[in-house]
N, C-alpha and C positions, 0 to 999 in steps of 0.2 A: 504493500500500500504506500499510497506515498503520501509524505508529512501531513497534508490539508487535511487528507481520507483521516488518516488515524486522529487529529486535533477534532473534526466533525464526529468521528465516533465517538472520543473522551468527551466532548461535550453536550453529545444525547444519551450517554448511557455511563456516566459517573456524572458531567454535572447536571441535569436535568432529570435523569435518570429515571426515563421512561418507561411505562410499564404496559404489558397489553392491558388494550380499552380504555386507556386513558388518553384525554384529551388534550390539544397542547397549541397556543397562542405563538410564534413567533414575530416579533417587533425587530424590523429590520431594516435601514436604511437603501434605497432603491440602488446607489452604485456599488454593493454588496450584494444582490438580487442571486447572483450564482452559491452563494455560501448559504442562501434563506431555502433553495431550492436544494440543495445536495443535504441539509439538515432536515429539511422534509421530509425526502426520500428515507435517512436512514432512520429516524423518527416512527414513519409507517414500515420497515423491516423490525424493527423493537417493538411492533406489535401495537399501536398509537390507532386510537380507535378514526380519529378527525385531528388533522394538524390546520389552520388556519396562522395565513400570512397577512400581519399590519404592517403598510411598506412606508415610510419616511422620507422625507428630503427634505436636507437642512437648509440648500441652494431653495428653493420655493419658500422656504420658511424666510428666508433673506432677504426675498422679494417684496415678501408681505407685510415683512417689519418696517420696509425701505418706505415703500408705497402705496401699503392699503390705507383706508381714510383713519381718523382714528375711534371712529365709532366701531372699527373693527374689533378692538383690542376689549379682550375682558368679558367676554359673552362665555354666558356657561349653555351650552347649547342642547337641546332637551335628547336628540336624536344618540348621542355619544354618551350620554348621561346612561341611557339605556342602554347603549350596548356595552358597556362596562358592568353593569349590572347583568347581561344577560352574560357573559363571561364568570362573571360569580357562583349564577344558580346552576350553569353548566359544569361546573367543576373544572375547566381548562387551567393546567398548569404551564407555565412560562419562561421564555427563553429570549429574553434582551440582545439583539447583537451590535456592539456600540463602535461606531468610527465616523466621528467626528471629528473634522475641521477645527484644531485648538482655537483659533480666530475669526471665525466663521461671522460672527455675530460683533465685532470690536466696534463699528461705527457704527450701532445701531442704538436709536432713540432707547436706555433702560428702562426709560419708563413704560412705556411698551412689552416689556420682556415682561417685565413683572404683572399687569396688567394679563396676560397671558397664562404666567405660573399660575397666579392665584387660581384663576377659572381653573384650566387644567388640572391643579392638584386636586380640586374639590370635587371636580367629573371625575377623577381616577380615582376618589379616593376607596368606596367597595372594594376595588380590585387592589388596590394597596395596598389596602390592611390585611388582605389575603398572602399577599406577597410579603411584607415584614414582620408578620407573627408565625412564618412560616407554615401555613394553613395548607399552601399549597408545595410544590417543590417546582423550584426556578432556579436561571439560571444567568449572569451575565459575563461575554466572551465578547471580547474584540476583535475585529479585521482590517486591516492594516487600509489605510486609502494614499493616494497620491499625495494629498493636501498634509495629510499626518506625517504619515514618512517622510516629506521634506522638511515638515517639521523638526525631526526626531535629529534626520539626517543630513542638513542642510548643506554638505562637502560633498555629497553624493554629485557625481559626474554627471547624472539625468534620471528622467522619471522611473525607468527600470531600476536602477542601480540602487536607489532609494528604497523600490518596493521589496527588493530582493533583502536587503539588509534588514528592512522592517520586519518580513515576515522571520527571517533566519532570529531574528532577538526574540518574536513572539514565540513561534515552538521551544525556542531555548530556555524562555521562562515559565513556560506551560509545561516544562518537563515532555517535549513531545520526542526533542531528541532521541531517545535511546529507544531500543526495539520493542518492551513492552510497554507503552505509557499509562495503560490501564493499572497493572501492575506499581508501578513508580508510585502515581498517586493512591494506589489503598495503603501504603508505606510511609507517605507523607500525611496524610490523612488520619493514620494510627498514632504519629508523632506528634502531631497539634491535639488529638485527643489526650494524651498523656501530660502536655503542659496546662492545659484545661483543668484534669484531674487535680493537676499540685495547687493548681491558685485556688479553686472550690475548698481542698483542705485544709486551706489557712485562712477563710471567709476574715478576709481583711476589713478591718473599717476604713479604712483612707490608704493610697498609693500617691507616691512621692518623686514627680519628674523634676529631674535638675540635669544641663548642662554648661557648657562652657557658652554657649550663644546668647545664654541670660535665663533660659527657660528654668523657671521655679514655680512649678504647678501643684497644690494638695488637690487630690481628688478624693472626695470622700464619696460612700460607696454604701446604697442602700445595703437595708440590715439582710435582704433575701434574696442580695443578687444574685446569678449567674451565670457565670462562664462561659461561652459558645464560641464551638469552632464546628469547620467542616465536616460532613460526616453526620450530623444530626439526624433524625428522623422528624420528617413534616410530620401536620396533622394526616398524611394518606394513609403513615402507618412505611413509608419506604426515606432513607436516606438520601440525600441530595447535596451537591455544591454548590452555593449561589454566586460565589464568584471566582471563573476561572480567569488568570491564575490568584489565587490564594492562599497567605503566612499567615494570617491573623489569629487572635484570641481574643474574643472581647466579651466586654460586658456595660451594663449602662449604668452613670454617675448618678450617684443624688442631686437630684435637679438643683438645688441651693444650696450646695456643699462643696462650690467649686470652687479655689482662691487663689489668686498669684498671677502668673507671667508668662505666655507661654511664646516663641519664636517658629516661624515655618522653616523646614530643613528643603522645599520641592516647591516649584510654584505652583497655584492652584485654578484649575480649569473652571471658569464656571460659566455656564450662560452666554459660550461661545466668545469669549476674552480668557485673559489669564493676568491674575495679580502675582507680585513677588517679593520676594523680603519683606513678612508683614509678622503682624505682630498683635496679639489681643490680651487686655487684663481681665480677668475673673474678680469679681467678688458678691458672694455669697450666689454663686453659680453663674450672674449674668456679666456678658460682655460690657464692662462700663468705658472701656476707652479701647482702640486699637487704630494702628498706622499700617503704613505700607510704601516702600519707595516706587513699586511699579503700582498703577490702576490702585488707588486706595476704594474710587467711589465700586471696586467690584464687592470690596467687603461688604459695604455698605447694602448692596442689593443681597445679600449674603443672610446679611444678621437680621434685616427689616422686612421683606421679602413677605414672610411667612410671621402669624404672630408666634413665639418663642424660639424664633431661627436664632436668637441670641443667647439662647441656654446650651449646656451640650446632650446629647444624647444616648451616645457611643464613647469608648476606650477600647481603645483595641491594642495589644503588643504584636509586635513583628519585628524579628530578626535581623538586623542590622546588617549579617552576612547573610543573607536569602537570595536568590539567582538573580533576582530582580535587582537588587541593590548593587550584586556585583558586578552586573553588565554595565554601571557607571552612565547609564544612557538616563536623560531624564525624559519622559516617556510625555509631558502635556497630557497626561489623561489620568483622571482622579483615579480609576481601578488599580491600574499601572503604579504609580505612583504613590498612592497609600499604603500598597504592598510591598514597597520597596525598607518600610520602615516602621515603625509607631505611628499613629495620628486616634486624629480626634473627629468626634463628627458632631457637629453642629447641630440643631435640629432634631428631629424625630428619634425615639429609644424604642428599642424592639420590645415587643411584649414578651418574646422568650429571654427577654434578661433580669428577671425578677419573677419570683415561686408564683404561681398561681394569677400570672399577666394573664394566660388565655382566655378569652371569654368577657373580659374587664371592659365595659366602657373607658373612653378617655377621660372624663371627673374620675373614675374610681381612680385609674394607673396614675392619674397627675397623685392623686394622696398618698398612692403607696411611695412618691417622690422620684418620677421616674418621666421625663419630660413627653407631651404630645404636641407635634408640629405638623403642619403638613408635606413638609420637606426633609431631608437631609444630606448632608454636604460634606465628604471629610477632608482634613487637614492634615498636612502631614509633618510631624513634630521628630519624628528620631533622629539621631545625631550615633557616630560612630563611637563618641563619648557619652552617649546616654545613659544615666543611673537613675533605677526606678528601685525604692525601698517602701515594701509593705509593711503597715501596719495594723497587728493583728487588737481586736477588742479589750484585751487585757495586755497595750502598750508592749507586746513584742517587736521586735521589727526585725524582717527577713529580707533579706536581698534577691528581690526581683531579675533585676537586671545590672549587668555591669561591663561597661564599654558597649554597648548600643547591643550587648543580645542575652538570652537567658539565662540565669547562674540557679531557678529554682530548680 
């Protein structure tokens, strides 16, 4: 088989990990159109009862933003409203394919953007809370485009030479390289479950980020959190990866128990721009001041966007030395590059990061102190000098992390 075939398999049948008669959404970008159609195909050999394709383009999105009126912007529209919900009552499980344009969107009215998010999250939201309290099993995988790879690659001699490079770092970081990759990742997959295990048995009350770039972060940590990594079992009752490729462990902060300083290690994609070298303060969990020497107003649309996009929602560790990190490449694309290292995610907490989230209205899980947004966005904070010291309920403290990876 060759590279594509085998990356297509690993990410219908470990990350999506489809099952006969189940049904399955794929959301894919229209200059990707070959990768939505070959995931299809082996989607229905894995036994997939109905696959359906929602096809995207960012370039028409571009247009729209440039020059439709502005009564356009902000309609929550009844027809998509509906078909999000009928996606729900059908039980379709989901498969993101992401390749975007880092700058797709850089001269484009924000206001507009945002005008936009808000409707949309609030039409997607059924289908969303499906997807991040892992109800359902999904999955998101990148494909390399012209616009990215020259990104990525900008010495690159021409548009081939780029793509070629691009795709050769994405298998390399998807573990697709070597001959079984199925295999690689049930291996890698057992080894995030195992650092899982160790931080659940020290049910920390606060973890402790500091490096040399200024970052001094307390994170304090609901009483019932929990730990999640790859590998979990949805509500189907089967195992799934939501993001390939993925290092992480994470879990969600007490919504008002965040305090200090924290510095970006990776610039941050958002909303088709990209900010860099920024910087946000915590205290008592909310952002009260942050900067940025590139695109500060993108934080801005970041934290205000959604109401509590200024709280965090997620913690996640990832290994400093992970394939991602080593390839040295900075990737413009928040999957890529959150993986690359530690980060934060802004916004929305998963229901499965706290005992007995499932089923919880949003007022409930806000009280067990665990944030609801309609968004979420992560940041990427790890440093090669990263120290993270946990602290356990009765004032122990264990060393987490040291020099940017795990010492638990």
């Amino acid at each position: 088989m060759s590279k594509l075939e085998k990356y297509i398999k690993m990410v219908i049948n470990v990350g999506v990990n489809i099952q006969k008669g189940q049904k399955l959404l794929i959301n894919c970008p229209v200059d990707c159109a070959y990768f939505a159609r070959m995931a299809m195909e082996e989607a229905y050999k894995s036994g997939a009862e109905d696959v359906m394709i929602e096809w995207a383009d960012e370039y028409s999105d571009r247009i729209n933003y440039l020059l439709a009126p502005d009564s356009n912007f902000g309609k929550e529209i009844a027809w998509k409203a509906e078909r999000f919900k009928y996606l729900v009552d059908e039980g379709y499980n989901f498969l993101a394919v992401e390749a975007s344009d880092p700058e797709i969107l850089k001269d484009v009215d924000p206001e507009r953007i945002q005008k936009n998010q808000r409707a949309a999250r609030k039409i997607r939201k059924p289908f969303s809370d499906k997807v991040s309290s892992y109800e359902i099993q999904w999955c998101i995988a990148c494909v390399p485009t012209i616009a990215w790879a020259k990104k990525v690659f900008p010495n690159a001699k021409n548009d081939d030479e780029a793509m070629e490079l691009m795709w050769d770092a994405v298998f390399h970081a998807t573990r697709i390289d070597d001959n079984d990759p199925i295999k690689n990742w049930e291996s890698h997959i057992e080894n995030l479950i195992q650092k899982r295990d160790a931080l659940m048995k020290h049910n920390f009350k606060y973890i402790h980020f500091k490096n040399s770039l200024g970052t001094d972060l307390e994170i304090q940590l609901p009483k019932d959190h929990i730990w999640v990594s790859s590998g979990e079992k949805a509500g189907t009752g089967y195992s799934n990866v939501p993001n390939i490729p993925t290092e992480e462990v994470f879990t969600a902060p007490l919504k008002n128990g965040v305090n200090g300083i924290v510095y970006s290690t990776k610039p941050l994609t958002y909303m088709g721009d990209i900010a860099d070298d920024f910087w946000l303060r915590f205290k008592d969990g909310k952002v009260i001041e942050y900067g940025a020497k590139k695109n500060k107003h993108i934080l801005e649309m970041l934290l205000y966007t959604h109401k509590n996009g200024d709280y965090l929602g997620e913690v996640a560790l990832v290994p400093y030395d992970s394939p991602i990190s080593k390839s040295g490449i900075t990737w413009y694309n928040t999957l890529y590059d959150e993986n690359s290292s530690c980060h934060l995610g802004l916004g929305n907490a998963s229901k499965t990061n706290i005992k007995g989230g499932a089923g919880k209205s949003d007022d409930e899980l806000d009280a067990m102190g665990i944030n609801r947004c309609l968004a979420s966005q992560e940041i990427t904070v790890g440093s090669s000098d990263l120290e993270i010291i946990g602290v356990t309920h009765d004032g122990k403290e264990v060393a987490v992390f040291k020099e940017g990876n795990f010492v638990i």
